[in-house]
C-alpha positions as CSV (number, residue, x, y, z in Angstrom):
1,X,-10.7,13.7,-15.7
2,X,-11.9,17.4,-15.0
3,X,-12.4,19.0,-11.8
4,X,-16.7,19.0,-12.4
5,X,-16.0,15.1,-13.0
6,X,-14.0,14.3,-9.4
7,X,-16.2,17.0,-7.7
8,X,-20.0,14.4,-9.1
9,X,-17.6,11.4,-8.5
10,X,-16.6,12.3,-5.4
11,X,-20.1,13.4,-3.7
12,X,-21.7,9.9,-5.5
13,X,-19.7,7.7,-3.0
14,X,-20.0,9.6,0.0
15,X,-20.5,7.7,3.0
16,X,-23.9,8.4,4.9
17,X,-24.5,10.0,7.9
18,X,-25.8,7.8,11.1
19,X,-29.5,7.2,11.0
20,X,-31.7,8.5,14.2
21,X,-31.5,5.4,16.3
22,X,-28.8,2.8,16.4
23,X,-29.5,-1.2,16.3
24,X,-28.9,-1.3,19.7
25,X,-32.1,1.6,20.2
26,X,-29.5,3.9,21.5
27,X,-29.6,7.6,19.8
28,X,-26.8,8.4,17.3
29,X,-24.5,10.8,17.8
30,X,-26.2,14.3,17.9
31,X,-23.4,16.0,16.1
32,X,-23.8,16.0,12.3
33,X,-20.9,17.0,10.1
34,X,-21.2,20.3,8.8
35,X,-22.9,21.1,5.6
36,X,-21.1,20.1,2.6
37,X,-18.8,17.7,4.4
38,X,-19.7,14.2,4.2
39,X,-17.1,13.4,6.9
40,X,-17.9,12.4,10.5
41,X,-15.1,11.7,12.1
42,X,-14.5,9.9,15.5
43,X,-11.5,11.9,16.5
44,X,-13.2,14.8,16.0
45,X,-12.9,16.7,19.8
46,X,-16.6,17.0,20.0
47,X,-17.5,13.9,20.0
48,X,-14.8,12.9,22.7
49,X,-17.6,13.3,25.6
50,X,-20.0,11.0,23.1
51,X,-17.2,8.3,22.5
52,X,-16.4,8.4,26.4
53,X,-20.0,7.6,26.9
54,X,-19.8,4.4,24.5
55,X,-17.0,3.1,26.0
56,X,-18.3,3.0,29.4
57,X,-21.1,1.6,28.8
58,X,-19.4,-0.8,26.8
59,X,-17.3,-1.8,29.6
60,X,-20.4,-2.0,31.8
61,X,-22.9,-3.6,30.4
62,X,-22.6,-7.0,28.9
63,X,-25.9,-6.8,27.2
64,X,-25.2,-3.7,25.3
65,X,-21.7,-4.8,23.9
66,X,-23.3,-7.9,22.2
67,X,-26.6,-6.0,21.4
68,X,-23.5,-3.6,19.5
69,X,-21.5,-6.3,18.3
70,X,-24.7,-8.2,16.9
71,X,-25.7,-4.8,15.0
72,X,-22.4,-4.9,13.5
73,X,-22.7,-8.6,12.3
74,X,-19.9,-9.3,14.1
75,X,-21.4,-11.3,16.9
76,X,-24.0,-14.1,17.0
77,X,-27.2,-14.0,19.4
78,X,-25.0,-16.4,21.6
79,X,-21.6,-14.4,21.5
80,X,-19.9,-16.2,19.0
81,X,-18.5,-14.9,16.2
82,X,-20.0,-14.8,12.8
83,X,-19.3,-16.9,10.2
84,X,-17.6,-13.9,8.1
85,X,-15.8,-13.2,10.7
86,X,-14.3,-17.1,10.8
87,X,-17.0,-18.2,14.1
């Protein structure tokens, strides 16, 4: 394999970044990673005021977590898991 080969391959599978507006109708994260890195990641120190944010509302609001949870296919509209998850 040559270098132009892994350098098509690699930008092919790389992951998208966050649309506008989550499931849940909260805004994504306002950060986007930088141009010509398809990389966002969460332990990135900028977004630590963004993630603290999540989390606390998480924590707060019962609504919102299965709203997030159902977004993710994790959760049923009743709180149960989903069936790929073994609910």
């Amino acid at each position: 394999m040559t270098m132009t080969t892994a350098t098509k391959t690699a930008t092919k599978n790389r992951t998208k970044l966050p649309s506008s507006r989550t499931a849940a109708g909260l805004p994504s994260f306002a950060l986007q990673a930088s141009p010509g890195h398809g990389v966002l990641r969460l332990s990135d120190p900028a977004l630590k005021p963004d993630i603290a944010r999540l989390k606390e509302m998480l924590r707060s609001d019962p609504k919102f977590a299965l709203a997030t949870l159902q977004s993710a296919g994790i959760a049923t509209p009743t709180g149960k898991l989903s069936k790929r998850f073994k609910g």
